[in-house]
Structures are given as C-alpha cells and as structure tokens.
Backbone as numpy.savetxt, mean C-alpha at the origin, in Angstrom:
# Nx Ny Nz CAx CAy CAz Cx Cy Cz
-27.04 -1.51 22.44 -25.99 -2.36 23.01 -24.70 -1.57 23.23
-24.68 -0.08 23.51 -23.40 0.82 24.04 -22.60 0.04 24.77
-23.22 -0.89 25.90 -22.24 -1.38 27.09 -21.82 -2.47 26.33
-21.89 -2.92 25.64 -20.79 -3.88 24.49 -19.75 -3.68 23.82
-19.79 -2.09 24.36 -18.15 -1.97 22.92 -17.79 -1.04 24.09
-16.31 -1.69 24.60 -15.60 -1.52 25.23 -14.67 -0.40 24.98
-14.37 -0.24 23.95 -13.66 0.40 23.68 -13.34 0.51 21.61
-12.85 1.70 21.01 -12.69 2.15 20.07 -11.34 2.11 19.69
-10.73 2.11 18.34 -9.53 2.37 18.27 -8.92 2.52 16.31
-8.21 2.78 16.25 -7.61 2.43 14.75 -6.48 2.92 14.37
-6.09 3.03 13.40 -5.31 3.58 12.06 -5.24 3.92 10.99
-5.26 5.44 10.46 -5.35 5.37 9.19 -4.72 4.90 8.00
-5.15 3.40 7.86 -4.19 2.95 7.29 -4.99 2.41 5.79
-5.26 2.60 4.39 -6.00 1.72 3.66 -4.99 0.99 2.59
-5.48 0.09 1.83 -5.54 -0.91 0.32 -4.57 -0.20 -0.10
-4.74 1.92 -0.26 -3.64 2.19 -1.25 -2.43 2.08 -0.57
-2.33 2.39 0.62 -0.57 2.21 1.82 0.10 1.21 1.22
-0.45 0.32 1.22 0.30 -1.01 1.18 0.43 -0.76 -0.18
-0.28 -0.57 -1.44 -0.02 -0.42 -2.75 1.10 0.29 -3.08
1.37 1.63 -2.14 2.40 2.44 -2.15 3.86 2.10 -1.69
3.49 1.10 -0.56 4.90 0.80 -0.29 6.13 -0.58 -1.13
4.67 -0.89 -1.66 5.24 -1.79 -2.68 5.82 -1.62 -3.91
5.20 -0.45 -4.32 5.42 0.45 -5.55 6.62 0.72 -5.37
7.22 1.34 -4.69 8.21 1.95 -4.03 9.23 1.13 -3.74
9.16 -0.16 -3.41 10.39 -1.31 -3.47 10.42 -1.92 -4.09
9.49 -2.14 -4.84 9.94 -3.31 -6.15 9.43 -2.55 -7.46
9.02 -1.35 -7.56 8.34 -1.39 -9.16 9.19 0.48 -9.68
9.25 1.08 -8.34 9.42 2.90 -8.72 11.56 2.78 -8.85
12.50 1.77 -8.51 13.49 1.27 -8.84 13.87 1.62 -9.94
12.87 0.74 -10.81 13.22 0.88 -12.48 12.77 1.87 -12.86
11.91 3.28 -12.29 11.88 4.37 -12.88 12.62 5.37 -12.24
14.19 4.83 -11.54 15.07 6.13 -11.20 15.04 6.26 -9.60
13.75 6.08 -8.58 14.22 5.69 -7.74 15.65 5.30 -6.69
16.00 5.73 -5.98 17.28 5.42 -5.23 18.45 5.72 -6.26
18.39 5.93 -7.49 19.72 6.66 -8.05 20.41 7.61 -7.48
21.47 7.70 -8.04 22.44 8.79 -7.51 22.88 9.88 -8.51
22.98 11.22 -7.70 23.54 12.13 -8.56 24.73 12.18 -8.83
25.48 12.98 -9.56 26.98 12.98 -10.44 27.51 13.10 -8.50
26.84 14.01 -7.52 27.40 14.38 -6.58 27.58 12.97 -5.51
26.83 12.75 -5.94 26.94 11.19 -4.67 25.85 11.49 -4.02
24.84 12.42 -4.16 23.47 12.14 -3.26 22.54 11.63 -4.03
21.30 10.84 -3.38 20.27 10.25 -4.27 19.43 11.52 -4.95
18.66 11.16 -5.81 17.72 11.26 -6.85 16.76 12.05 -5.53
15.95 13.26 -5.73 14.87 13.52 -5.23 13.73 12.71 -5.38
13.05 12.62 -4.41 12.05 11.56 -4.84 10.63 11.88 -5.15
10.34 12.97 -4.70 9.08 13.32 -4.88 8.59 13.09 -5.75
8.95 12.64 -7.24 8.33 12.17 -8.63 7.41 11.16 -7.90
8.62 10.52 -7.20 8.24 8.98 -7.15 7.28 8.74 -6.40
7.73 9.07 -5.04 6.35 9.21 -4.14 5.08 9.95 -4.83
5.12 10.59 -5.41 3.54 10.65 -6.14 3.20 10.08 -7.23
4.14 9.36 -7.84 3.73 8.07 -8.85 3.38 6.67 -7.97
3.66 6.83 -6.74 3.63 5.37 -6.11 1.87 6.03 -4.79
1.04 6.94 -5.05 0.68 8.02 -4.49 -1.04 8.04 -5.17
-2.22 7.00 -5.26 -2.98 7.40 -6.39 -3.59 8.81 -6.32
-3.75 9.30 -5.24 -4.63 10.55 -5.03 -3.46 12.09 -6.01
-2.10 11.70 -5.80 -1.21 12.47 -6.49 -0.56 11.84 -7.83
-0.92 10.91 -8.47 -0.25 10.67 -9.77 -0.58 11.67 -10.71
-1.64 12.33 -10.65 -1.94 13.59 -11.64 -0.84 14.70 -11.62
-0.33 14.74 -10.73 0.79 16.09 -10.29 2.10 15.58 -11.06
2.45 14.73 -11.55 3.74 14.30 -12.27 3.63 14.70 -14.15
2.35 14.85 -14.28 1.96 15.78 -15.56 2.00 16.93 -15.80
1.95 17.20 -14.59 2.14 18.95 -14.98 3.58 19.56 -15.19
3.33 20.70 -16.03 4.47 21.28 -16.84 5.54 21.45 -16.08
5.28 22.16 -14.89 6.54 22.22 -13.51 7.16 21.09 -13.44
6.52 20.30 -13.20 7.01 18.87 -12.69 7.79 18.45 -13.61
7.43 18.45 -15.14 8.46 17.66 -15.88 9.49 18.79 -16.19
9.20 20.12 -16.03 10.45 20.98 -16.15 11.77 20.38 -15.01
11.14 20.24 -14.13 12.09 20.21 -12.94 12.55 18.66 -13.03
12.13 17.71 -13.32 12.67 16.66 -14.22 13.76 16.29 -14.83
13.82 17.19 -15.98 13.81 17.42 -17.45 15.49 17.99 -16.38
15.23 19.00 -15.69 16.85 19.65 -15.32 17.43 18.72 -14.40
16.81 17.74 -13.88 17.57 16.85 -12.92 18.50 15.80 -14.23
18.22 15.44 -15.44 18.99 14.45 -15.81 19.83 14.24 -16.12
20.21 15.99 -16.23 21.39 16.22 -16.57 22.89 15.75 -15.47
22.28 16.15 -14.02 22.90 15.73 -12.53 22.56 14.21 -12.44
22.06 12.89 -12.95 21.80 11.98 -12.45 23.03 11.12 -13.29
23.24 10.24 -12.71 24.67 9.37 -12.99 24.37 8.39 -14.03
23.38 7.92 -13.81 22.73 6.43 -14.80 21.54 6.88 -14.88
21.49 7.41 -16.11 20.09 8.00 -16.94 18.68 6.69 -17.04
19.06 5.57 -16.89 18.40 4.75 -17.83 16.63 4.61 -16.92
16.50 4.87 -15.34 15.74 4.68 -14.90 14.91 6.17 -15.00
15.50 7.25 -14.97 15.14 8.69 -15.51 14.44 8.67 -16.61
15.26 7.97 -17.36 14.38 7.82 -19.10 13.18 7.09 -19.12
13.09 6.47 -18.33 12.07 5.31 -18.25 10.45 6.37 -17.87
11.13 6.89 -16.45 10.50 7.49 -15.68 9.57 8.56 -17.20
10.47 9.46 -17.99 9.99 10.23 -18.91 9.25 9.57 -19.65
9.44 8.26 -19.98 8.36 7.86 -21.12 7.04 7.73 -20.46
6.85 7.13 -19.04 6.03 6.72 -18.36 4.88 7.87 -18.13
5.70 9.38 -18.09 4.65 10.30 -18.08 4.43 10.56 -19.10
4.92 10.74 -20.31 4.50 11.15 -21.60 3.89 10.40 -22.31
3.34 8.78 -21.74 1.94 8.25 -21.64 1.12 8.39 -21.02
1.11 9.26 -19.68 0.76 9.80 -18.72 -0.09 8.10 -18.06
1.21 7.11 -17.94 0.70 6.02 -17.59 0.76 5.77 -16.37
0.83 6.64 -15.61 1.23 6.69 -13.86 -0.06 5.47 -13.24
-1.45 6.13 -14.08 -2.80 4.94 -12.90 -2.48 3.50 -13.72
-2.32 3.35 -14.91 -1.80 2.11 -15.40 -0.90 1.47 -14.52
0.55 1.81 -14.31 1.24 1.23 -13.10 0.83 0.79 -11.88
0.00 2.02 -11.44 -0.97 1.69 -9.87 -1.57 0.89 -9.90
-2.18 0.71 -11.32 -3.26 -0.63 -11.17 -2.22 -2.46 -11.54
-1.23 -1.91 -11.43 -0.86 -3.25 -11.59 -0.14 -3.45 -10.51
0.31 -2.17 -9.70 0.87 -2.92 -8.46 -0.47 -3.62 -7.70
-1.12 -2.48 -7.56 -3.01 -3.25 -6.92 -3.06 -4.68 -6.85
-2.96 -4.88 -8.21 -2.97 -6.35 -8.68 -2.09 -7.52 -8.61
-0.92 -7.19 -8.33 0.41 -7.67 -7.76 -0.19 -7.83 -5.88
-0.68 -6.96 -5.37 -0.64 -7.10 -4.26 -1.47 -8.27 -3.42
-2.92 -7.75 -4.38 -3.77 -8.86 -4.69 -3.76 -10.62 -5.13
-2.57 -10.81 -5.81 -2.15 -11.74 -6.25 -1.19 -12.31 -5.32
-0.90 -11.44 -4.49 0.22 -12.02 -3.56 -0.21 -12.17 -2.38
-1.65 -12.32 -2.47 -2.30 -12.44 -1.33 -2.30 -14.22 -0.93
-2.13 -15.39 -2.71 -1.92 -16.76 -2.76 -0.94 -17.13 -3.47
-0.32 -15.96 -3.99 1.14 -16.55 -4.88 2.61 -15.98 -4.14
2.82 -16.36 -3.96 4.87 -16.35 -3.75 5.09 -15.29 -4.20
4.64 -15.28 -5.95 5.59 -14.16 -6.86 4.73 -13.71 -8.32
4.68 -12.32 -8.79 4.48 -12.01 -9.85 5.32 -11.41 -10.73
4.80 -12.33 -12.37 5.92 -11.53 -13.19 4.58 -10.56 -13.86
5.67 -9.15 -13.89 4.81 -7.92 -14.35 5.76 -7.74 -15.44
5.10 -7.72 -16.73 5.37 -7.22 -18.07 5.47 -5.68 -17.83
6.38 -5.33 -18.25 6.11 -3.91 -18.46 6.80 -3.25 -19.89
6.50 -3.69 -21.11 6.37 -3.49 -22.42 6.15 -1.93 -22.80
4.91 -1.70 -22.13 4.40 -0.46 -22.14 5.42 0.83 -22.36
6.39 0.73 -21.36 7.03 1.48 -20.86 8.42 1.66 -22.02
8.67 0.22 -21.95 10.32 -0.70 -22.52 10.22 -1.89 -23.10
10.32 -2.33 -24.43 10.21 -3.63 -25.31 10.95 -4.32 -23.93
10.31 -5.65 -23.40 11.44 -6.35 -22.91 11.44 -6.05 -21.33
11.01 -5.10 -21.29 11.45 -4.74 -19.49 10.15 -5.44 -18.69
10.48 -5.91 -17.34 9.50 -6.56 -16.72 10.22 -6.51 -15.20
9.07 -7.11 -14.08 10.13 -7.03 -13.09 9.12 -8.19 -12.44
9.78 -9.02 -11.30 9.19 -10.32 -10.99 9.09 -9.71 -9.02
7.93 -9.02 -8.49 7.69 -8.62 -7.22 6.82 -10.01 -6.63
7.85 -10.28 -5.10 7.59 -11.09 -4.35 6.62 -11.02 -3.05
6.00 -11.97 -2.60 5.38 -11.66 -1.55 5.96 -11.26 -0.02
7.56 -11.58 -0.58 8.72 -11.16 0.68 9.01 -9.96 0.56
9.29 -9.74 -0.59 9.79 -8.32 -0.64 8.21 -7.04 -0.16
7.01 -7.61 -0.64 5.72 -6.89 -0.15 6.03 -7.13 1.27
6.05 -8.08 1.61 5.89 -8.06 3.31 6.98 -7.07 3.96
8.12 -7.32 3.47 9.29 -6.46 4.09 8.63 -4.65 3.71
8.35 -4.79 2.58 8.37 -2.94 2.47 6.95 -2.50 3.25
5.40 -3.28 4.07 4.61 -3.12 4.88 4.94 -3.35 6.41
6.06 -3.73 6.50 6.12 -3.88 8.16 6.47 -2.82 8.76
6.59 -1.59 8.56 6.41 -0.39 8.80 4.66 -0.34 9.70
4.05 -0.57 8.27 2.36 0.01 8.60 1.71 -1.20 9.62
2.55 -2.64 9.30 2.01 -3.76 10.40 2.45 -3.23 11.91
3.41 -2.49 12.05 3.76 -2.07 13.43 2.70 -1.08 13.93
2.35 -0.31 13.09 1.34 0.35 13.40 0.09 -0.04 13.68
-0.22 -0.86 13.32 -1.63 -1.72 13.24 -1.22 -2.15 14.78
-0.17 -3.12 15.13 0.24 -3.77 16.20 -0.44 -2.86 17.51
0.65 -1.52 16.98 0.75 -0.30 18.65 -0.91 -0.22 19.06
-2.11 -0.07 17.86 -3.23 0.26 18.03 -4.04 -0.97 18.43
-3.61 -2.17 18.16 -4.60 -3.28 18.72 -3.86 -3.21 20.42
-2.42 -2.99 20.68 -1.54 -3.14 22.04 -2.84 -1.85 22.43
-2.85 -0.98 22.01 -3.44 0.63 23.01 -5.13 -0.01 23.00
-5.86 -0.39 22.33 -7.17 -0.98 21.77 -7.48 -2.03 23.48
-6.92 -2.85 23.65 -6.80 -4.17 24.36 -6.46 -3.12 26.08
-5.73 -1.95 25.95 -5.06 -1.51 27.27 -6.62 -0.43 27.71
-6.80 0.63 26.48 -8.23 0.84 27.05 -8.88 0.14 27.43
-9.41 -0.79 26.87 -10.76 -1.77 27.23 -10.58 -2.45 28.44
-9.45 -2.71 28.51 -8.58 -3.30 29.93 -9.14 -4.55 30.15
-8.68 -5.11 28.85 -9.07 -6.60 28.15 -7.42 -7.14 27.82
-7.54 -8.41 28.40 -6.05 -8.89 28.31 -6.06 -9.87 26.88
-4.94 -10.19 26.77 -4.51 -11.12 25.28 -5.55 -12.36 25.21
-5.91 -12.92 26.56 -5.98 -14.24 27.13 -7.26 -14.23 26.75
-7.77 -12.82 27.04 -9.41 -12.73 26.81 -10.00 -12.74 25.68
-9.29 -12.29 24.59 -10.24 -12.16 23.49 -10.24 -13.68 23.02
-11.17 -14.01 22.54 -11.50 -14.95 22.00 -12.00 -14.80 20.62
-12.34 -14.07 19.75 -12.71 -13.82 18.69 -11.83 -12.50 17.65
-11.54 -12.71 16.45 -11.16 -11.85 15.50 -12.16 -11.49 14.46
-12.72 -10.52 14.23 -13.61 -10.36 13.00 -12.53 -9.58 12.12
-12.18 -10.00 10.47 -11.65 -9.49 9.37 -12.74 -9.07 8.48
-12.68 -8.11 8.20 -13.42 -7.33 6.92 -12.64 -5.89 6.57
-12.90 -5.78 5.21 -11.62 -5.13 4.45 -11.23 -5.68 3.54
-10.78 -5.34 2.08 -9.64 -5.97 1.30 -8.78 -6.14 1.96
-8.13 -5.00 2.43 -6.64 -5.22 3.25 -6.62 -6.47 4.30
-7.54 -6.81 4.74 -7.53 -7.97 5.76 -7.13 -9.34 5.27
-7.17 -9.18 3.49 -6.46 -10.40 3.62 -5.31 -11.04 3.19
-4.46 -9.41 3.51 -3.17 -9.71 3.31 -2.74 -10.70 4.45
-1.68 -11.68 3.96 -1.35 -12.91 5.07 -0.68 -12.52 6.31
0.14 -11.40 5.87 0.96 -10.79 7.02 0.22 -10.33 7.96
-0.55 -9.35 7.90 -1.22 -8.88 8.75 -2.48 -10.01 9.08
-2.59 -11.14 8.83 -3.33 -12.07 9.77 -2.63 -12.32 10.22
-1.56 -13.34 10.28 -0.07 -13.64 10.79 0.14 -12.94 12.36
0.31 -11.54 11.64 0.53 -10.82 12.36 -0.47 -10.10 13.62
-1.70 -10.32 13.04 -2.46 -10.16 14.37 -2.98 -11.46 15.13
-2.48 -12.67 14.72 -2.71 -14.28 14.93 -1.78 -14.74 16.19
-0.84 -14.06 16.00 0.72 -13.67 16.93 0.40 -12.84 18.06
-0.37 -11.87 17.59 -0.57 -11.22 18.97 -2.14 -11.98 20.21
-2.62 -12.48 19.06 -3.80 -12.64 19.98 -4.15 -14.41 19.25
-3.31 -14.95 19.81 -3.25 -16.35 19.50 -4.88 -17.03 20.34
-4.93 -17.09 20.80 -6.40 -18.00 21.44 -7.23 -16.97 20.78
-7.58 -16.33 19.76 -8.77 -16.01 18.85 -9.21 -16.75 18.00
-10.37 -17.31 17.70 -10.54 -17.69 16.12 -10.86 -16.39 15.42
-10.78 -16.94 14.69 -10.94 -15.74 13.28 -11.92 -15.95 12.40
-13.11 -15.11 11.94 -14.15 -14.84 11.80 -13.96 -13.75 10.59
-14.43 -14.00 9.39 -14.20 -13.58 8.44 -15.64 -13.21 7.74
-15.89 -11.84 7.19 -17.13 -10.90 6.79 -16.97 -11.44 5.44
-17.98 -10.54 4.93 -18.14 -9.86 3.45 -16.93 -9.12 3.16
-15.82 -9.50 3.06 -14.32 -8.51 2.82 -14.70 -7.75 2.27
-15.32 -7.45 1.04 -15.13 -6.33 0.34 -16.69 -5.13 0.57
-17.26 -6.16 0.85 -19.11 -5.70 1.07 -19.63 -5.23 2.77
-18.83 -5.86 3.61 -19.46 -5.80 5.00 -19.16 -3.99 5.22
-18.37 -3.58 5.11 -18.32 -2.17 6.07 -19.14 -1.23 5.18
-19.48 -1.80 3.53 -20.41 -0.78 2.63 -21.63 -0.94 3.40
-22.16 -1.99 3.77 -23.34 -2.70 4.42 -23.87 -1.86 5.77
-22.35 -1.97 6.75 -22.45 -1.30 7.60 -22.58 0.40 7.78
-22.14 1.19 7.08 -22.05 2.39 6.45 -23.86 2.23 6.41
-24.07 1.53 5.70 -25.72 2.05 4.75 -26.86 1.35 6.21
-26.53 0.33 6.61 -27.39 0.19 7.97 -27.41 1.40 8.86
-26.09 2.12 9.22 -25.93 3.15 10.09 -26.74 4.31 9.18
-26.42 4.95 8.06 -26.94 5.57 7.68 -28.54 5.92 7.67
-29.17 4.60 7.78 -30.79 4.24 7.57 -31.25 4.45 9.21
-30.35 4.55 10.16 -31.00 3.95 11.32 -30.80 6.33 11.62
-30.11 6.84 11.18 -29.43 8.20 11.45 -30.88 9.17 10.40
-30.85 8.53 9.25 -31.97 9.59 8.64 -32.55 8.86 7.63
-33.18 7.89 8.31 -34.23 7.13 7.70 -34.43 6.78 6.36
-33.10 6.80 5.42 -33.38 6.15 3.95 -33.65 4.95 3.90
C-alpha cells in the first residue's frame, strides 16, 4: 500500500523534552538555577541542563564537575539554591529528581497541579508544579511539532479541510496541549487513539518480522 502514504514527516522530539523543560521551570530553580553572581550575571547553567538532561545526569558526579562547582559558590550571591544543588549530588540523586518530574508530567496529564515533597534534598522543602506552568515551558517544542504537521500537510499537498482523521500513539500524545494543539490546527479530524504506550513497540516488531523473518 506505498500509494497510501502521501507523504513522511517529524521531529525529534520525545517524553524526555518535555521532562526537561519542565525540570528547568519549575523544579532546577530551587537548585540555583537563574541565580546571580556577586557580578550581576546569572549562574552558568550547564549543571543544570544536565541535571534536567537523563542521558547526562551522570556527568554532574564527576570530580571536574563538582570542582568547578565547588569554585562557583564562592561568586554566587544567594548560596541557598547552590547548597541544595551540592547535597543533591552528594546523593548522587539527579535520576531520583528525573523520575519525579516524569511523574509530575504524567500526572498533569488530569490534574491542574502537583505537590512534590522534596525532603530528600531539605527537611521541609517541596515545590507545587502546575499544568500551566508545564504548558508554558513546552510551547517552544509544540511550535515545532506545529511547523512539521504545516510542512507534513504542504508535501502531501493535502489541505486542513481534508484530513479527516488523527491517529495518537506515544506517551507524549497525551499531553493535553499538544492535542489542543494539534485539534486547532486540524479541527474537522476525529481523533483516533492506539495502544499509547504499546502501538509503535508493536509496530517496530511487525516491521521487523516482515524485514528478516523473526
């Protein structure tokens, strides 16, 4: 069925993006994040971005890293998110955090708002991440999604009017925004919903069987 698929398209976009950008506005804050130095410029961030980073949270353990740390706190104005940041590696609790933004994100897929304990870190410290504030720090990656369904629809040289169908499969598909957001662009679709978490493993292993016969 080649003459059925009109056309190809995407973004590399997965589950952890959105984990990251959330990390990063509501949770990497309280570890120093957007601080300022004695000079008036912010905090380097690279800690952060690879604590908010799962493929790089391992790199914030190593000896360099907390050397170079260790000499920033002296230049940072309000220690208290720095300090935080130090205890956090010297539990080397960086995938602990990841897995609770995950789960924050997940949760905000039907709730408004989560309160995240974070004890671990600080008797007492916690922080309450919204499904507004998630949406605001992904509309970056929803624009992107947008440009590729706009370029997707211009190859195929298939208008808005035409599609009639949406298939979702993916975790990420069921963030609300990005239905919303592709609901907006291609309003006369229904929407048609897979195995979210199972259909593209499915598909992977059908293709595979039909390529070298397992």
């Amino acid at each position: 069925r080649q003459d059925d698929i009109l056309a190809t398209g995407g973004v590399h976009i997965g589950g952890t993006d959105f984990d990251k950008q959330l990390s990063l506005a509501g949770m990497m804050p309280l570890f120093g994040y957007g601080s300022r130095m004695k000079s008036g410029a912010y905090m380097p961030t690279s800690h952060h971005m690879n604590l908010a980073t799962w493929h790089t949270i391992n790199s914030v353990y190593s000896q360099k890293s907390q050397l170079a740390l260790g000499s920033m706190r002296y230049d940072i104005e309000d220690t208290g998110g720095i300090d935080r940041l130090f205890k956090l590696i010297e539990q080397r609790a960086g995938h602990w955090l990841a897995m609770e933004v995950e789960e924050t994100k997940i949760q905000l897929t039907h709730a408004d708002s989560r309160h995240v304990p974070l004890d671990r870190v600080e008797p007492g410290l916690s922080v309450d991440l919204t499904r507004a504030l998630f949406e605001s720090s992904i509309e970056n990656l929803l624009e992107r999604v947008r440009g590729s369904v706009t370029q997707l629809l211009t190859d195929a040289s298939v208008s808005v009017a035409q599609v009639d169908t949406v298939f979702f499969t993916g975790g990420s598909s069921g963030i609300p925004a990005l239905r919303h957001s592709i609901s907006a662009m291609l309003p006369n679709a229904r929407h048609v919903e897979g195995n979210i978490f199972g259909s593209i493993g499915s598909g992977l292993a059908i293709e595979a069987s039909k390529r070298y016969g397992c």
